[in-house]
N, C-alpha and C positions, 0 to 999 in steps of 0.2 A: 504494500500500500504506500502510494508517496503522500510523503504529508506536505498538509497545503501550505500555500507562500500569499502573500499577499503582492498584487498585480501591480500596488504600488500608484500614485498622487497623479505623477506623470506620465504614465500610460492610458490613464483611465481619462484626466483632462484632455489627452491628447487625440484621441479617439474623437472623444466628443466636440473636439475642434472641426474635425474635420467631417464630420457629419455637417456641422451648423455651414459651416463653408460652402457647401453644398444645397444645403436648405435655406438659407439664405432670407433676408428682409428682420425686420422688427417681430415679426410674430413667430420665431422659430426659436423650440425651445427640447433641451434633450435629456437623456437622465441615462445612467447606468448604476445597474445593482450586480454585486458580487456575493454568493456565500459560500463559502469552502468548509464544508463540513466531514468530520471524521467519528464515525460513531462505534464505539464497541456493544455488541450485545451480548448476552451471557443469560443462558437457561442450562438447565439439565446436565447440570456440575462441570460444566465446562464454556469457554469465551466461543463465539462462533458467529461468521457473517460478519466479519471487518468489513466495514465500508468506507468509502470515501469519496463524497458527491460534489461538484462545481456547479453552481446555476448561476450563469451568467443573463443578462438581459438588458438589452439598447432600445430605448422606444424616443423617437423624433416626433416630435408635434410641430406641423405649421398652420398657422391661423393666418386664412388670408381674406378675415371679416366675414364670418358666417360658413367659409369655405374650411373646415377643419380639417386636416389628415392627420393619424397618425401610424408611426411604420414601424413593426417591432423586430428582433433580427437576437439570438442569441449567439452571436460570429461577429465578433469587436471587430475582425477586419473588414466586414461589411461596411462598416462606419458612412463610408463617402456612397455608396449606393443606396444607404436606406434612407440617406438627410435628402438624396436626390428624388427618390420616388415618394417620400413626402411629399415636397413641394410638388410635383409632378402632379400629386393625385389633388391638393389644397388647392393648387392654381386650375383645375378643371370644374371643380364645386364653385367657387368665387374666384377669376380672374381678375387681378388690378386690382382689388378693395384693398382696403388698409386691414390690421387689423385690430377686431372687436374687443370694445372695455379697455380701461382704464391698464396707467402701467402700474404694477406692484413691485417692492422693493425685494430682488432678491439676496440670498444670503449668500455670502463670499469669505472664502478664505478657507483652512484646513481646519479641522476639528480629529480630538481624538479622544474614543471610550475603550481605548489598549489597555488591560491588565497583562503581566508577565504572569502572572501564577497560570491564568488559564493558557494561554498562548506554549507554554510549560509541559501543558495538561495531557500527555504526550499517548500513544498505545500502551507503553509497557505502563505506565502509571493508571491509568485508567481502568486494563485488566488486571492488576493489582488489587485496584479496589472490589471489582468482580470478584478477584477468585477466595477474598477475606469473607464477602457478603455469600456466597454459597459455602464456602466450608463453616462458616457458624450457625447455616440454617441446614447444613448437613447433622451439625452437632448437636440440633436441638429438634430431630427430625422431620422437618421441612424442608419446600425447595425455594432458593430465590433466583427471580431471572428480572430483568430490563435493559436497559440502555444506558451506557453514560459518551456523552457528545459531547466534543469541541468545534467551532464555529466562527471562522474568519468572516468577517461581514465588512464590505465595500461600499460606499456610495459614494454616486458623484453625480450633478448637476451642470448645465451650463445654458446661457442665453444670451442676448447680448449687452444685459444688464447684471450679468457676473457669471460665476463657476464657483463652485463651494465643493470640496472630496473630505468624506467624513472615514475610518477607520474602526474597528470595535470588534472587541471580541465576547464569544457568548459561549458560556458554559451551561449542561444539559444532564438532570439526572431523573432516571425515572426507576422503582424498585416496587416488583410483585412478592410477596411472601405466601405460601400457601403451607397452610399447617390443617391437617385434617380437614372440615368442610369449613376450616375458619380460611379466608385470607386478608393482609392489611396492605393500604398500598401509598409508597410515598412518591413525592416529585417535587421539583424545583428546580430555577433557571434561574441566571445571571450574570451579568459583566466578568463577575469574577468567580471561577470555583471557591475559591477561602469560600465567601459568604456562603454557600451553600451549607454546609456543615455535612458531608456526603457519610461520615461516620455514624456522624449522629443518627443520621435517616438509617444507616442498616440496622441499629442495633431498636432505634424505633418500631421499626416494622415487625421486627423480628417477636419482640415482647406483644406489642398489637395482635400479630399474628395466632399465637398458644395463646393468648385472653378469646381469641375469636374462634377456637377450632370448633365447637358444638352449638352453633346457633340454633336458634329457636325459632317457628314462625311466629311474627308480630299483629296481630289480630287490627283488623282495619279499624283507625281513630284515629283524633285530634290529640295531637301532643307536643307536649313542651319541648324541645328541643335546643341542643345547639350542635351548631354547624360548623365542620373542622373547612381548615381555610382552602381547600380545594374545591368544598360543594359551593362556597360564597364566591370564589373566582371563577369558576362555573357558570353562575348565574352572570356576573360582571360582561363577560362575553356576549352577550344579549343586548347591551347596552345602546350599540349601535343601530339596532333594529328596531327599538322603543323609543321613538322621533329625537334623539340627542345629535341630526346628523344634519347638515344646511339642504342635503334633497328633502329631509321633511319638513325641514322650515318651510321650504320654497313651496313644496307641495300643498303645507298648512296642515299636516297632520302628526300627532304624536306629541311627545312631553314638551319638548320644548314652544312649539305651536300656540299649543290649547293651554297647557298650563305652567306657564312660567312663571315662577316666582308663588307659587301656590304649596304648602308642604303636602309632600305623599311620601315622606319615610320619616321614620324619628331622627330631632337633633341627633342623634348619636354618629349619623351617617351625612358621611362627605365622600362623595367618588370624583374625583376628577381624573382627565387625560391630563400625566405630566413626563413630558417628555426630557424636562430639564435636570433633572437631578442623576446623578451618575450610583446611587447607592439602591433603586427599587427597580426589577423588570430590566426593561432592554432599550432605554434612553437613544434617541437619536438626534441631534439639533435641527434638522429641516427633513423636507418632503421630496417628492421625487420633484414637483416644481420648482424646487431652489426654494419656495419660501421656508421664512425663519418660525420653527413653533414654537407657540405660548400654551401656555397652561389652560385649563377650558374645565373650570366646576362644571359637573354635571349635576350632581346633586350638592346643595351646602346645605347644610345641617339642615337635611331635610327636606327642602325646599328647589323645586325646580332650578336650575341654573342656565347654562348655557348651551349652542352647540359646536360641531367641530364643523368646518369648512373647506372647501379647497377654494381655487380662483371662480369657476364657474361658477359655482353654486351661493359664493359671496357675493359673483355680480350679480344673481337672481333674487338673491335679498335684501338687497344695501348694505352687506354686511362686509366683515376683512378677513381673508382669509387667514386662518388658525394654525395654516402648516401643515394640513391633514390629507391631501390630494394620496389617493393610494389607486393604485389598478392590481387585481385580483386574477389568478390565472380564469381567463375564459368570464371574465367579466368588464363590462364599461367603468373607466375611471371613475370616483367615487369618493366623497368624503367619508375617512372612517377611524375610527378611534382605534389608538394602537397601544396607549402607555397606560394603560385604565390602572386607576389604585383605589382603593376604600381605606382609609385615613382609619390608621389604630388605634386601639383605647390604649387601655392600662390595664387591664384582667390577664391573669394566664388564663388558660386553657382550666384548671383545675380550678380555678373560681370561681369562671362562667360556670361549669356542674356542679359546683354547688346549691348556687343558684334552681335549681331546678330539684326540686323534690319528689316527681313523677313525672316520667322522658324519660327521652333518646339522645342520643351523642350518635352524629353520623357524622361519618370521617369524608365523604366524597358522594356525587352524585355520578352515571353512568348512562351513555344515551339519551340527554336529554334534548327537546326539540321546541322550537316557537310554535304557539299553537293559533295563539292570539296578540300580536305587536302592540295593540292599540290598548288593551285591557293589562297587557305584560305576563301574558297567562303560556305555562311551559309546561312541559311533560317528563319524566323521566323515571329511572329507576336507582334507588339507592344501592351501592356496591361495598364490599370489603368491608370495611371495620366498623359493625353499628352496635351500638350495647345499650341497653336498658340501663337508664339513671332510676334510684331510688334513695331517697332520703338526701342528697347531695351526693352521691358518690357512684361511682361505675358499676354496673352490678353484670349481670348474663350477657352474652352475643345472643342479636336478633339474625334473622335470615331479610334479605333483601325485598325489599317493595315497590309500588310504582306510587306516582305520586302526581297528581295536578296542582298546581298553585300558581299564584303571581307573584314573579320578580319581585315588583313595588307593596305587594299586601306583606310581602315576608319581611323587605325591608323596614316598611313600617310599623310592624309586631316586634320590632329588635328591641330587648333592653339591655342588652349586655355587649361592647366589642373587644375582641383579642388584642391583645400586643404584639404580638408575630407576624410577621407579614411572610408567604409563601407566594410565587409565583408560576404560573404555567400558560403557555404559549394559547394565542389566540390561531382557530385554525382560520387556513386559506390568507393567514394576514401579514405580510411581511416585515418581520422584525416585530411583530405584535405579541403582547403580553399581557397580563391581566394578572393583581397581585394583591391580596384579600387577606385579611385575619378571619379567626371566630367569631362565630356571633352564633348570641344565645335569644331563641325568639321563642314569641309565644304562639301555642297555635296551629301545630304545620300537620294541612292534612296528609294522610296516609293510608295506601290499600284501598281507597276510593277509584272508581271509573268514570 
């Protein structure tokens, strides 16, 4: 397996020089994304399935006033062909127009979210830690298997009002434990492996796992619960589908639309998109537009906030774009929330169940789906580690359930949040993350149809 290099400030600007060169006039604008990833997987007391994947991607936009193209090409030395059949395909939509909206200020210069420890984070170090987490869940009669990933990540921007190339690295760990019909399951992502605490997580799982071997089935009810910080970043994932996004501004439907500034979850809860901070998720400073992102409350304590924007969707609202322009494999570009956080209390985990004198403690949710955007109503099934709270304290493993509720009525039922923050990847979303503590709510149906 060769392990990956980064392509480097100067080749990546250079490329997209020569696109725009090509593509040519004021409305011509180009982006390239890099991720070099190296993943080891480990099941069934052995490492197996090294990988090691490149996704490159060039996409040229020219606006020639209503005339838009854009030309995608994963072959950087395409560069000068795809900025030409852009303009080629722009200039047949709208010949000779200027182009449409206002100019925005983009972002310029080099940026860096580089750690050495993960960049470090090497095959043999990686399978190391694999082959510790299956020989201790050999030694405790279990099996453990997952993933752990490293992940060079590239951006670069340019137009003719700048070029910005961002660098970053992303560490990846995901761990099954199965112990009899119990299993417990851990994960987390970020800039740096240090912060993960990836030991921690084996020996977690591990103890999780023999508390969970002989569940029980849980009889369909309303219960008090709290929510380990995978099932609440879970839900966070949704976000962008329940009107926080400038197409439903524009459209006029969804939270931020209808009710801004209105509360629909308790003070205790603040989520915002923050791309700024180098210590939560998978921080990036701009967008595939070159704009620069800012912070975007979606909810503050409680109360309706804001939404996320890219250029288009700002010009169709009067609004300024937020940095958020993302395009999705096999999707139209789109403003879409990528750094999502739920703002931590001060409770461990062990104080929120106390709190709760009859409940559940579920460690994650599984399969879940949008049923209703508008109502914030989802579906899914609870997985791995769920135990029966009684009197304040963890008592029996339950067996798994199905579940309807809304996002926003669960939010709003919260009286208790974690201090932990955990993170895991948003899918289809690049560089996308979502990073949640506990929360302890009142309320949460289960076993219902």
């Amino acid at each position: 397996m060769i392990a990956a290099r980064l392509r480097g400030r100067d080749e990546l600007l250079g490329r997209l020089e020569e696109a725009l060169q090509e593509a040519g006039g004021d409305g011509a604008q180009a982006f390239i994304t890099v991720r070099q990833g190296e993943h080891t997987r480990f099941a069934g007391g052995r490492v197996h399935q090294p990988q090691a994947v490149e996704e490159v991607q060039m996409m040229v936009t020219v606006d020639r006033g209503g005339g838009a193209a854009r030309v995608a090409t994963s072959r950087l030395e395409d560069a000068r062909a795809t900025g030409a059949e852009a303009l080629k395909r722009a200039a047949a939509l709208a010949p000779g127009r200027s182009p449409a909206g206002g100019a925005a200020e983009a972002l310029s210069g080099s940026f860096s979210h580089w750690h050495e420890d993960t960049a470090a984070w090497d095959a043999g170090a990686r399978s190391q830690v694999a082959s510790v987490a299956m020989a201790l869940a050999q030694a405790a009669g279990a099996t453990a298997n997952g993933m752990l990933s490293k992940v060079l990540v590239e951006m670069a921007t340019a137009s003719p009002s700048g070029s910005a190339y961002v660098s970053a690295t992303e560490a990846a760990a995901t761990l099954l434990v199965r112990h009899g019909e119990g299993s417990a399951y851990r994960g987390d992502l970020a800039r740096s492996v240090e912060r993960m605490a990836v030991e921690e997580m084996v020996h977690a799982a591990l103890a999780e796992a023999a508390a969970a071997r002989d569940p029980e089935p849980l009889p369909p009810g309303t219960y008090d619960v709290v929510l380990g910080p995978l099932a609440v970043g879970d839900m966070l994932t949704f976000f962008g589908g329940l009107g926080f996004t400038g197409e439903a501004v524009a459209a006029g439907t969804g939270a931020v639309a209808r009710r801004k500034g209105q509360p629909v979850a308790s003070p205790l809860i603040t989520v915002a998109d923050d791309a700024l901070s180098d210590e939560v998720g998978l921080p990036i400073p701009f967008d595939i537009e070159g704009m620069p992102k800012v912070r975007v409350p979606m909810l503050d304590r409680g109360r309706v906030g804001e939404a996320v924007f890219d250029l288009a969707t700002a010009r169709a609202s009067g609004a300024r774009t937020t940095g958020h322009a993302h395009i999705a494999r096999e999707e139209a570009p789109s403003p879409t929330p990528a750094n999502l956080i739920l703002r931590p209390g001060s409770s461990s985990s062990a104080e929120l169940i106390q709190g709760v004198d009859d409940g559940l403690y579920i460690s994650r949710f599984h399969y879940t789906r949008m049923v209703d955007p508008e109502a914030s109503t989802f579906t899914g099934v609870t997985r791995d580690a769920a135990f029966r709270i009684r009197g304040g304290r963890l008592a029996g493993p339950v067996a798994s359930s199905r579940f309807t509720e809304e996002v926003l009525g669960i939010l709003s039922r919260t009286d208790g949040v974690g201090s932990q923050l955990i993170s895991q990847p948003i899918m289809n979303v690049w560089n996308g993350a979502a990073s949640a503590p506990s929360l302890r709510v009142r309320g949460f149906r289960l076993g219902f149809r």
